[in-house]
C-alpha positions in Angstrom: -44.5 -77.7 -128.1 -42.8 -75.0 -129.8 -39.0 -73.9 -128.6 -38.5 -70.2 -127.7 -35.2 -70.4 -128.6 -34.0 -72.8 -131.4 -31.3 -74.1 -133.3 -30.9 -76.8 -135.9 -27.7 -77.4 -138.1 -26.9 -73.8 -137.2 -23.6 -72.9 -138.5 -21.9 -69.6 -139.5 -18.8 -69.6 -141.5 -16.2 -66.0 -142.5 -14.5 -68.1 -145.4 -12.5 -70.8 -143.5 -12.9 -69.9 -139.8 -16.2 -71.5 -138.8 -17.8 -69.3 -136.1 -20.3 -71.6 -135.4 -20.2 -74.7 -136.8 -23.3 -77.4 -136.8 -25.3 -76.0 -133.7 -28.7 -77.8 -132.6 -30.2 -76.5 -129.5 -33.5 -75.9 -128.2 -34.9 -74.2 -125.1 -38.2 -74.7 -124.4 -38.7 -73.2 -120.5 -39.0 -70.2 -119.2 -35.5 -69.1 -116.6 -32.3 -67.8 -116.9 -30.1 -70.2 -118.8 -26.2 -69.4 -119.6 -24.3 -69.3 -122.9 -20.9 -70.2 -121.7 -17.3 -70.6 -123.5 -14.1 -68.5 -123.8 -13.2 -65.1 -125.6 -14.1 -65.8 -129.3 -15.8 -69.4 -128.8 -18.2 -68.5 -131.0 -21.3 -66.9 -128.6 -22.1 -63.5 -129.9 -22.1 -65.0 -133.4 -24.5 -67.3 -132.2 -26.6 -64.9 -130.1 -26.8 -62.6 -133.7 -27.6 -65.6 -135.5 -30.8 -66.0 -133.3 -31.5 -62.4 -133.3 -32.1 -61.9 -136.7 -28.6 -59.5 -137.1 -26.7 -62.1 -138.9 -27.3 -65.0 -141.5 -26.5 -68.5 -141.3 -24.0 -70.1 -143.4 -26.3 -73.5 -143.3 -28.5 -74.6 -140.6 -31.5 -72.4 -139.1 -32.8 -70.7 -135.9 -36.2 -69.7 -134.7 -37.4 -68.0 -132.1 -40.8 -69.0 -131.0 -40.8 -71.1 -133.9 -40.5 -68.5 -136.5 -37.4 -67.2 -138.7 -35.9 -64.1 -136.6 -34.4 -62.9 -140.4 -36.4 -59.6 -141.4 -39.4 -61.0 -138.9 -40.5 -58.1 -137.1 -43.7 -60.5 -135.0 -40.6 -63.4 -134.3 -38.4 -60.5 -132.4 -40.6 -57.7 -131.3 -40.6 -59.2 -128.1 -36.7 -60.1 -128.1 -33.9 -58.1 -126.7 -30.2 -58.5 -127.6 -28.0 -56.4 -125.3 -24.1 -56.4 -126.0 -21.4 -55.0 -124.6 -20.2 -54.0 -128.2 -23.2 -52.1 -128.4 -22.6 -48.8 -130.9 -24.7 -46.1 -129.8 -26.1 -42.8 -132.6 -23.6 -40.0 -132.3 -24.5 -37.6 -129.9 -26.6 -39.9 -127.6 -26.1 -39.1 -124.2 -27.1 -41.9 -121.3 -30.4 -40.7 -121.0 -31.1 -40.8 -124.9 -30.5 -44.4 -124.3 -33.1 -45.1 -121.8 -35.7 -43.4 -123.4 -35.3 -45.2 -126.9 -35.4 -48.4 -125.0 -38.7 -47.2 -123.6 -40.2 -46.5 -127.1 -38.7 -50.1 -128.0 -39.4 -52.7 -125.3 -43.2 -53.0 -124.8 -43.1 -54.1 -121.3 -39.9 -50.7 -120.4 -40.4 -49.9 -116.8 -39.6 -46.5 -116.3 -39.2 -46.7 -112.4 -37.2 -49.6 -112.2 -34.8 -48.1 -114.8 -34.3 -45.0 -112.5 -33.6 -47.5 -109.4 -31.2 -49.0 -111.4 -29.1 -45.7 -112.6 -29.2 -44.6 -108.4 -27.5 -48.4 -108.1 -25.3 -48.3 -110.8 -24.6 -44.2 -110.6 -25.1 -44.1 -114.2 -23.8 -41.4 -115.7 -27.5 -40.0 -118.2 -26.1 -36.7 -118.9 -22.9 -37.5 -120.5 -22.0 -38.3 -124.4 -21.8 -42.5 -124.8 -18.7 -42.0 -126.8 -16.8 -40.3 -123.8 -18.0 -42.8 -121.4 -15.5 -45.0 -119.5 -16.4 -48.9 -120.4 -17.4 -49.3 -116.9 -20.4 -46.4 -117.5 -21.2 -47.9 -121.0 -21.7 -51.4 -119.4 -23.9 -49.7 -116.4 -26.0 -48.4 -119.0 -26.4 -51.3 -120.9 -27.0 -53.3 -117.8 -30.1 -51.1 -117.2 -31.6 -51.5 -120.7 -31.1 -55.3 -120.2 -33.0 -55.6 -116.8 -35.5 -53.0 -117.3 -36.6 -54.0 -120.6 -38.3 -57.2 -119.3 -38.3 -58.7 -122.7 -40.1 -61.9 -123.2 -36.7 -63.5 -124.8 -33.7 -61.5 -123.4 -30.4 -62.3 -124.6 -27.6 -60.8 -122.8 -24.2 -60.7 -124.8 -22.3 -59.9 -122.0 -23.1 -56.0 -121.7 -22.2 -56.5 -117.5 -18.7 -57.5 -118.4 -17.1 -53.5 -118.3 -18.8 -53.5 -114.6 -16.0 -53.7 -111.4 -16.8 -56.9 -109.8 -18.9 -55.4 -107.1 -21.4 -54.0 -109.8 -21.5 -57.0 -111.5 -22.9 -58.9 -108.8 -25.2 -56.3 -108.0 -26.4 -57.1 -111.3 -26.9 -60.4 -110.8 -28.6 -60.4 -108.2 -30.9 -57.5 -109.6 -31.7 -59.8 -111.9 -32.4 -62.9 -109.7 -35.5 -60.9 -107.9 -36.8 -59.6 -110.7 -36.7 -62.7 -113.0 -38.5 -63.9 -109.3 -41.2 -61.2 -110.5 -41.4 -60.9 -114.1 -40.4 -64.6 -115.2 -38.6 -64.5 -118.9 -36.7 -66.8 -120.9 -32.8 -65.3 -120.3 -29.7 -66.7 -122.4 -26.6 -65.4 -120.7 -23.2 -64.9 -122.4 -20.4 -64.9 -119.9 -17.1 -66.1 -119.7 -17.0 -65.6 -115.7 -18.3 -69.0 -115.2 -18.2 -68.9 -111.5 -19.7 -66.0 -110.8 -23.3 -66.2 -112.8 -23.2 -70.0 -112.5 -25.8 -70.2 -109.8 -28.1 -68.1 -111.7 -28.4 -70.8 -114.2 -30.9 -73.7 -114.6 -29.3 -74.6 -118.7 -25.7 -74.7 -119.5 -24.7 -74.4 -122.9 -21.1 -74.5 -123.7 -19.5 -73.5 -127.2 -15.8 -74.0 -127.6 -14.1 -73.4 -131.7 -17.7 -72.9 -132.6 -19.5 -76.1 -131.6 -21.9 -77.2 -129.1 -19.7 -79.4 -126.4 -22.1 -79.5 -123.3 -26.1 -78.5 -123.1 -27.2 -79.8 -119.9 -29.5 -79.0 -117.1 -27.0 -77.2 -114.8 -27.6 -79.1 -111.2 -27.4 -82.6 -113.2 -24.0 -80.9 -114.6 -23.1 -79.9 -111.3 -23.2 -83.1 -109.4 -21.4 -85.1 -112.2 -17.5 -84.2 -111.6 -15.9 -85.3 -108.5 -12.3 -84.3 -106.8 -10.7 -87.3 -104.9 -7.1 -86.2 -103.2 -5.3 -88.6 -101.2 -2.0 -91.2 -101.7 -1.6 -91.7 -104.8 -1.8 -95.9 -104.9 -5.1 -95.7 -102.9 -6.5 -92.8 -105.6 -5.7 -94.2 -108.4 -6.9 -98.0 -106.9 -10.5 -96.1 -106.7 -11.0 -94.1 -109.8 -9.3 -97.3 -111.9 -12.2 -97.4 -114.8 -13.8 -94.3 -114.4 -13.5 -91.3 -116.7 -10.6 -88.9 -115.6 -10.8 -85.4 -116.6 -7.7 -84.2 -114.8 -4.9 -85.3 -112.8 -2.4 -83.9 -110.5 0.1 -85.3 -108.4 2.7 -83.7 -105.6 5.0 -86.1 -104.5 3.0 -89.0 -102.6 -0.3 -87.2 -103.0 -2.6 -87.3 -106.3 -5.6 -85.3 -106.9 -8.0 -86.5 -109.3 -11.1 -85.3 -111.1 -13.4 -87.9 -112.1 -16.5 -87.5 -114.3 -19.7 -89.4 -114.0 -19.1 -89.6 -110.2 -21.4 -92.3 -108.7 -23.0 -93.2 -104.9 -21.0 -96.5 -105.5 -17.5 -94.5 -106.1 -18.1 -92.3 -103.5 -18.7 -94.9 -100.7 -14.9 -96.2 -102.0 -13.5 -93.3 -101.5 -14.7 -92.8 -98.2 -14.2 -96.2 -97.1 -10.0 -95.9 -98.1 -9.6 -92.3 -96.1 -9.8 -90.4 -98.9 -11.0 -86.7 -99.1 -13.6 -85.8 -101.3 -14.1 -82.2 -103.2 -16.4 -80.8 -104.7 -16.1 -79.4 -108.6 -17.1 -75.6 -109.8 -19.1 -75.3 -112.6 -16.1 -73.4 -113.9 -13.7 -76.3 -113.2 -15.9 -78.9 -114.9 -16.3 -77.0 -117.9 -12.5 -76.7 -118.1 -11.4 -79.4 -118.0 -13.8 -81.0 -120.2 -13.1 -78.5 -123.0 -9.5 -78.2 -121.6 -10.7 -74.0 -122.1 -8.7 -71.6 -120.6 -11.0 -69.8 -118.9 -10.8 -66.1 -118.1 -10.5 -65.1 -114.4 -11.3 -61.0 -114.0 -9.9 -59.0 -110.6 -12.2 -56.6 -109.2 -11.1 -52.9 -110.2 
C-alpha cells in the first residue's frame, strides 16, 4: 500500500543546528492527524520538507509515494497553509480567495463565503495592513475551503482569538465529516485540537519522540494522588513520568497504566486522574508547552 504522507531518514540540517534530524514516518489513512511539539521543534521544517519547498539534508519524503521536489502530479493535489504565509504586494483578502480558487481543484466558492461571514474576514483590505488576527482568518479559509486531498496546516489558525480558533475547529470536524481528506495539523495548543486527532506525532530538537494512534496514547498515562507511603507502595516498578508531593500527599503520573494497577489503586483509597493529551506529551518530552489566553 502506498503512504500518502512519508518519511524515511528525513533529516534537515542549517550547518550545526539540525532542524530535523533522522525522521521516519508514514501515514497511510485518511483523517485529521496532528503534528505536535513546541515553538521551533522542528514542524514547519518538516511540513516544507514534505511539500516540496525545502530539501533534505539526507533522508527522503514522498507524498503518495512520489518525490514532492519539482513534482507538479506528487503535490497538485496538496495544500500547505502557514501562518508565515507572504502574500504578492498589493493583494487584498479577496485576491487571496480567488487565487486559491484557480489553485485548489476541488475550491468551493460557497463554503469560502460562509466562512468570511464566520470569521468577518476583512476581503477588501491590503494583506500587509492586516492585523495577524485578519491574516490568520484568511488563511484559515483557504485551508478549509480548499478541500485538498493532502492538507497540511502549519498553524495558519494560531493569530485567531480563542473563540475563532475553535470555530475553526470545529468547521473543520463537519466538513472533514463531508469531504474526508488526509489532514496533518501543526499546533502547539495541544489541548485544544487534541480531540480532533486520530495520529499524534510529536517532534521535539528535531526528532520524532512519539507517533501513535492518539486514543491508545490517551489511555496510557495515569494520575494517582493520595498519602504518599500508599502512592508510592502502588506505582513501585512502574514507569514514572512525574512526581509531586505537598506535605503528606504525593501525586504521581504513571506511564503504561494497566487494569491490574488500577484495581490497586482503588483497592488502597486512592484517587485516580485522568491525563491530557497535553500533559502526557509533556512530561514525556519534559516540553514546555505553550498555553495562549483568549484575546
Amino acid at each position: 500500500m502506498t503512504a500518502i504522507l512519508e518519511a524515511q531518514g528525513l533529516s534537515r540540517h542549517f550547518g550545526p543546528v539540525k532542524a530535523v534530524d533522522d525522521v521516519s514516518f508514514r501515514i497511510d489513512e485518511v483523517g485529521i492527524h496532528g503534528l505536535l511539539g513546541r515553538n521551533g521543534a522542528g514542524k514547519s521544517t518538516l511540513m516544507n520538507l514534505l511539500t516540496g519547498q525545502d530539501f533534505a539534508t539526507a533522508g527522503s519524503a514522498r507524498v503518495r509515494g512520489e518525490s514532492p521536489v519539482e513534482n507538479p502530479r506528487a503535490i497538485g493535489e496538496v495544500a500547505l497553509i502557514k501562518e508565515s504565509q507572504v502574500y504578492p504586494e498589493g493583494y487584498k483578502g479577496r485576491h487571496v480567495l480567488k487565487a486559491a480558487s484557480w489553485i485548489f481543484p476541488h475550491w468551493d466558492d460557497d463554503f469560502a463565503s460562509r466562512l468570511v461571514e464566520d470569521f468577518h474576514a476583512p476581503l477588501d483590505r491590503y494583506m500587509k495592513k492586516l492585523s495577524r488576527g485578519q491574516r490568520s482568518s484568511i488563511g484559515a479559509i483557504v485551508a478549509l475551503a480548499s478541500r485538498a486531498e493532502v492538507t497540511l496546516l502549519d498553524e495558519p489558525y494560531a493569530g485567531l482569538d480563542a473563540v475563532a480558533r475553535q470555530l475553526f475547529y470545529d468547521r473543520l470536524l463537519s466538513d472533514f465529516a463531508e469531504h474526508p481528506r488526509t489532514v496533518l495539523m501543526s499546533t502547539h495548543l495541544i489541548d485544544e485540537a487534541a480531540d480532533l486527532f486520530q495520529r499524534v506525532l510529536v517532534i521535539d530538537d528535531g526528532r520524532l519522540v512519539i507517533d501513535e494512534d492518539a486514543d491508545a496514547l490517551r489511555g496510557t498515562a495515569l494520575r494517582i494522588v493520595g498519602p504518599v507511603d500508599a502512592v508510592e507502595a502502588v506505582v513501585r516498578g512502574h514507569q514514572i513520568l512525574h512526581r509531586e508531593a505537598l506535605g503528606g500527599t504525593a501525586a504521581i503520573t504513571i506511564d503504561g497504566a494497566n487494569g491490574e494497577l488500577r484495581a490497586a489503586a482503588v483497592a488502597a483509597g486512592l484517587e485516580l486522574a485522568p491525563v491530557s493529551l497535553q500533559q502526557l506529551i509533556v512530561r514525556r518530552t519534559g516540553a514546555p508547552f505553550t498555553q495562549e489566553v483568549a484575546s
